[in-house]
N, C-alpha and C positions, 0 to 999 in steps of 0.2 A: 458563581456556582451554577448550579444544573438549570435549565431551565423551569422544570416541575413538571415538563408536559414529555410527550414522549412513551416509546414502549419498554423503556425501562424506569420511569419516573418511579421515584420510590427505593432505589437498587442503592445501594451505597459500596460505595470502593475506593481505596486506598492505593494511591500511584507514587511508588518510589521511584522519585527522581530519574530519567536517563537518554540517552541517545538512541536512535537509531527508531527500531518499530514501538516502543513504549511509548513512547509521546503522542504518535499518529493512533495506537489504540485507543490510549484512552482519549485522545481529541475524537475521535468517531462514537464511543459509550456516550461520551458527555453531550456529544451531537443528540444523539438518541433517549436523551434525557436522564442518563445516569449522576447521582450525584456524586463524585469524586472531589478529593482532599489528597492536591500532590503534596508528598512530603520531599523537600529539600536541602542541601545543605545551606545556612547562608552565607549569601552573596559574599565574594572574594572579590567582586571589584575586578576589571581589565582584562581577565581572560577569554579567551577566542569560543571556551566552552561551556562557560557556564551559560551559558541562555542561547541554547540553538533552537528554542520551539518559537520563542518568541511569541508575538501576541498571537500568530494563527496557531501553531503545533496544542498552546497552550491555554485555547480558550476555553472558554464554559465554565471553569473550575475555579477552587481555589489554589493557593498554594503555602504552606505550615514550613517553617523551616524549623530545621533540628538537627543536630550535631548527635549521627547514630552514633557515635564512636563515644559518647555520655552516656551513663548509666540513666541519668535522668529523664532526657530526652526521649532515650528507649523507652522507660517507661511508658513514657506518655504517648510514643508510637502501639502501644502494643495496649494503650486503654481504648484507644481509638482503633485498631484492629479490632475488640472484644464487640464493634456494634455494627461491623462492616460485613458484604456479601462475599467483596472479594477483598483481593492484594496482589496487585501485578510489580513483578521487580524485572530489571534487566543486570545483575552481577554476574559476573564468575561464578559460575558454581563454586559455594561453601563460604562465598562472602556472609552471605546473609547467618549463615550458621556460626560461624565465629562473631558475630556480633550481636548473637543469643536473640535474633528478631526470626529466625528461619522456619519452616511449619509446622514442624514437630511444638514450639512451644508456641506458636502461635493459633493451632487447629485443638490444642489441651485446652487453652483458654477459649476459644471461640472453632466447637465443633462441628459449626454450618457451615465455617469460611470454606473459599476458593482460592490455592495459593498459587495466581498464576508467575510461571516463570519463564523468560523471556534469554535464548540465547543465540547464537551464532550453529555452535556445535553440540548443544545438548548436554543437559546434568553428566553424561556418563560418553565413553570412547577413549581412544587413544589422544584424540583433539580437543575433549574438553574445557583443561587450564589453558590453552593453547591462546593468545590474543590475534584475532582477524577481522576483519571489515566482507562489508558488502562483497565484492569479488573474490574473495577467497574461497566464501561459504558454495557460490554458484560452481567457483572452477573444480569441486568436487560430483557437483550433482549431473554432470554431463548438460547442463545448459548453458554456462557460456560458452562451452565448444561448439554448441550448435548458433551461436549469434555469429555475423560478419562477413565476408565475403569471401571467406578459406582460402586466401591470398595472402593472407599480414593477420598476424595474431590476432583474437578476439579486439571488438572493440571495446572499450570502459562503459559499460551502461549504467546507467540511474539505478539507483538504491531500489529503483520500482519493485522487478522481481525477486531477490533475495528479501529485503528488512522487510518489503511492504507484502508482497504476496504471500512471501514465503515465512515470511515472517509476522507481521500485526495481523493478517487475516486470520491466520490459524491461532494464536494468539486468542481473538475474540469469539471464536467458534469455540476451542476449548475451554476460554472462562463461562462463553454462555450456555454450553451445555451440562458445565458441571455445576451451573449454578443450577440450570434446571434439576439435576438429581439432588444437589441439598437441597432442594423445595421438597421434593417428594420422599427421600429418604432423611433428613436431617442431620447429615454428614459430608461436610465438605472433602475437599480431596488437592493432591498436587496435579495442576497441569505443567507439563514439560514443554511447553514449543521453543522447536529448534528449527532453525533457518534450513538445515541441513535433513532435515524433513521433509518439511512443507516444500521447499521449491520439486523435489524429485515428484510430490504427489501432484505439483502443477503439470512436470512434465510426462504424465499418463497417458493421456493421449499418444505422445511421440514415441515412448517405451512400448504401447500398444500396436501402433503401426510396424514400426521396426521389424520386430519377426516375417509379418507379413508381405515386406517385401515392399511395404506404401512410402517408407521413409528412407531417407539414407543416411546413413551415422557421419555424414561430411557437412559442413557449415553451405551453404548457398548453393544446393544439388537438390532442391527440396519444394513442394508447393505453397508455405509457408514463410521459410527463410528467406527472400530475396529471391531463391532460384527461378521461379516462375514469372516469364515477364510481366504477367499480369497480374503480379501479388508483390507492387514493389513502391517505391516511390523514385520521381525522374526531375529533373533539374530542368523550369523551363527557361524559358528567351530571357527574361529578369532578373536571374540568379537564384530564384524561388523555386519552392517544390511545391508538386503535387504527390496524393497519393493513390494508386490503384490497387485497386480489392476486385475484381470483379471475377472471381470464381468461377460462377456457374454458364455454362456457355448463352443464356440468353442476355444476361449482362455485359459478357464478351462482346460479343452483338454488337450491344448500343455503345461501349466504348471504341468500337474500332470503327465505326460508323463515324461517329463524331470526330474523330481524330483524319477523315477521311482516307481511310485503308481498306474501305468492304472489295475493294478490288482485289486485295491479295488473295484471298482464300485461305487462311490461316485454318491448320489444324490443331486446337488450342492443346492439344495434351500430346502431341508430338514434340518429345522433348528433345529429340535432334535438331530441329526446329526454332528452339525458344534462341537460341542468340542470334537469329538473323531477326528473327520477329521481336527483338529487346531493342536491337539496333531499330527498326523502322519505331518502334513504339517510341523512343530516347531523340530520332529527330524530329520527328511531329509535335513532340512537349517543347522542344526548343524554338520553336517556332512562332510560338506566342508566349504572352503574360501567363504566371498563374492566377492570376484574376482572371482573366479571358477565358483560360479554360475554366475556372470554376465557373464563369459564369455562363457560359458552353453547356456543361453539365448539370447544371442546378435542378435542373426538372427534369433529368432521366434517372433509371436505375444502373447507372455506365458504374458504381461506386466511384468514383472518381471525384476526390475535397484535395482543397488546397491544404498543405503545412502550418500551421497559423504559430506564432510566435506566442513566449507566455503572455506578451503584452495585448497582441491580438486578440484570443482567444475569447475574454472576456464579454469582448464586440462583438462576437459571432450572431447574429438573428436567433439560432436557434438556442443558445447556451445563455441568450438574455431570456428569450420565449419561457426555456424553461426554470432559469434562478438559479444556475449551475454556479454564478459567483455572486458574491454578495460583497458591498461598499462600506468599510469601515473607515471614518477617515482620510478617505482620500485613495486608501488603497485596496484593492482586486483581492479575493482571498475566495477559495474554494469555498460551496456553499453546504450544509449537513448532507450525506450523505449515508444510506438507500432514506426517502424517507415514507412515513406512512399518510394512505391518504385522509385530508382532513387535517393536517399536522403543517404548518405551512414552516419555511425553513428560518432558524432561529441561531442564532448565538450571541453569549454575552463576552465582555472584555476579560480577560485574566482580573486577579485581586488577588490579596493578601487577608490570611484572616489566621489568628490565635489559635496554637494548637489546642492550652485547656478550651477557648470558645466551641472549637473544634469539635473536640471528645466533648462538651456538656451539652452542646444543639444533636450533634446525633444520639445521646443516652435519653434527649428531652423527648425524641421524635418513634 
C-alpha cells in the first residue's frame, strides 16, 4: 500500500485496472503517497496482457480483484468508491456506464469524488469509440509530423509523449486539481483527459513559434528537431552516440573548441551553413570513443553527454548521486518521482489484499 508519508498521504483512490498511462499515474500518486486500491479482473493465467505493469508500473499499492461484469462485485467496487477521493479509469467511453460503476452513480453516492478518465480520443468526437494506440493519437496532433529526419516517414517513438505526457501527466494534474476544489467546495466532478489534448498543449511552444516565422512546419528544418547541428546527436568512432544541446553561442564555443574546429569560424544560426558544419561536427565525433568525448566534456558547459543505454543509465555518477534509480532485487527501477524535500525516496512491493478488507480499512480510517 502507500507509503503513509508523502504529499498526498492521506488521499485515497481507486485505480481501475489498465494499459497505457493509468498504471504510470497512479504508480507516481502512490509514489507520492497516495493510498490507492487497483481494482482487477482476476488472473486468467498466460496472457501477454494481463500484467504489463508488473512489479514497477504497479508498486506501492494494492490490488482487489473483481469480476465488474458481477452485480456483486460491483457492489462492492462502488462501497469502496463511497470512502475514496478519487477513481481513475482507462475504458472506451460508456464502458463504465453500461456496467452501472460510471459517475453519475458513483458521485450520487460519494459527492466529493473525482471521476478521473483516462483516453486516447476523449469522452466525445468523431474518434471516440474509435480503438488506437500511442501513434495514432500523436499523428493527429501535428507532433509526430514534426519527429524524424522528413526523409522516410516519421519514426515509431516511445509511448513517452502521447500515454505519458500527453496523457498520465494531464491525467494527474486534472485529478489533483479537482480534488483540490472538492476540498473546498465539497463536490467532486468528471475529469476528461484525452491524449489528443494534452500532446497538442505540449506542442504550444511550436504552434507559438509557427506564425512567427521561428518554426517551420517540416520535420528536421528546425532548431529543435535535429535541424540544427548543434541540437542533435552524432554516431562516434565506437558505434556509440553522443548528444549535443549547446544552443546558446557561448556553449557553441566550448563545443567547437573541444572538438578542435575554433578555426573554422562558424556562424551558428546561418542556416545555409549548418550541413557543411554537421558534416565537420559528424567527423570529429567519429573520431573518437563516446566515452572519450564524454570525458573531453565533463567539466565544460559544451552540453555535450554520452547516450547511455537503459542498462547504463543506472551507473551514471550523477543519477546514482542523486537516487534517480532504486534496487529491488537485483533489478534497476526508476526511483519516486518530483519528490519533496525531507521525504527521501520510497517504495514498496505490489500485494494482494480483500476487497471487503479493503472497503472495512478505508470506512475504519
Amino acid at each position: 500500500m502507500a507509503n503513509g508519508s508523502g504529499p498526498l498521504a492521506g488521499f485515497r483512490i481507486v485505480e481501475i485496472d489498465a494499459i497505457g498511462p493509468v498504471p504510470l499515474a497512479a504508480m507516481l500518486l502512490a509514489d507520492m503517497g497516495a493510498d490507492i486500491i487497483r481494482i482487477a479482473r482476476p488472473p486468467g493465467g498466460g496472457g501477454a496482457w494481463d500484467d504489463v505493469g508488473g512489479d514497477i508500473l504497479h508498486r506501492s499499492r494494492k490490488v482487489a480483484y473483481l469480476n465488474l461484469k458481477d452485480p456483486g462485485d460491483r457492489e462492492q467496487l462502488l462501497e469502496l468508491t463511497d470512502h475514496a477521493d478519487a477513481l481513475i479509469e482507462g475504458y472506451r467511453p460508456g464502458v463504465m456506464e453500461r456496467l452501472g460503476i460510471g459517475p453519475d452513480v458513483c458521485l450520487a453516492r460519494n459527492p466529493r469524488l473525482v471521476f478521473g478518465r483516462m483516453t486516447g480520443w476523449g469522452q466525445s468526437g468523431p474518434l471516440a469509440l474509435r480503438a488506437g494506440h500511442d501513434i495514432n493519437y500523436l499523428s493527429i496532433t501535428g507532433a509526430l509530423h514534426a519527429m524524424g529526419d522528413g526523409e522516410s516517414p516519421p519514426p515509431v517513438p516511445l509511448n513517452l509523449v502521447g500515454d505519458y505526457g500527453g496523457g498520465a501527466m494531464f491525467l494527474i494534474a486534472g485529478l489533483l486539481a479537482a480534488i483540490l476544489s472538492a476540498q473546498k467546495t465539497g463536490r467532486g466532478q468528471v475529469v476528461d483527459a484525452c491524449i489528443t489534448d494534452g500532446v497538442p498543449a505540449l506542442m504550444s511552444l511550436f504552434y507559438a513559434w509557427e506564425p512567427k516565422g521561428l518554426w517551420r512546419d517540416r520535420p528536421a528544418s528546425n532548431l529543435l528537431d535535429g535541424g540544427a547541428p548543434f541540437y542533435r546527436c552524432y554516431r562516434c568512432g565506437d558505434g556509440r552516440d553522443v548528444a549535443v544541446g549547446c544552443l546558446e553561442p557561448q556553449f557553441f564555443a566550448q563545443m567547437v573548441k573541444g572538438l578542435g574546429l575554433e578555426d573554422r569560424r562558424y556562424d551558428q544560426n546561418d542556416r545555409d551553413g549548418w550541413p557543411a558544419m554537421a558534416a565537420d561536427f559528424a567527423a570529429a565525433f567519429a573520431s573518437r570513443s563516446r566515452d572519450a568525448w564524454a570525458e573531453l566534456f565533463a567539466e565544460t558547459d559544451a552540453c555535450v553527454t554520452p547516450v547511455l543505454s537503459m542498462a547504463e543509465a543506472p551507473l551514471h555518477p550523477h543519477n546514482q548521486a542523486r537516487q534517480s534509480f532504486v534496487n529491488r532485487n537485483g533489478i534497476a527501477q526508476p526511483a519516486p518521482a518530483p519528490r519533496t524535500l525531507g521525504t527521501p525516496p520510497s517504495i514498496d512491493a505490489p500485494g494482494e489484499i480483500g476487497i471487503a478488507d479493503a472497503v472495512a480499512r478505508w470506512s475504519r480510517e
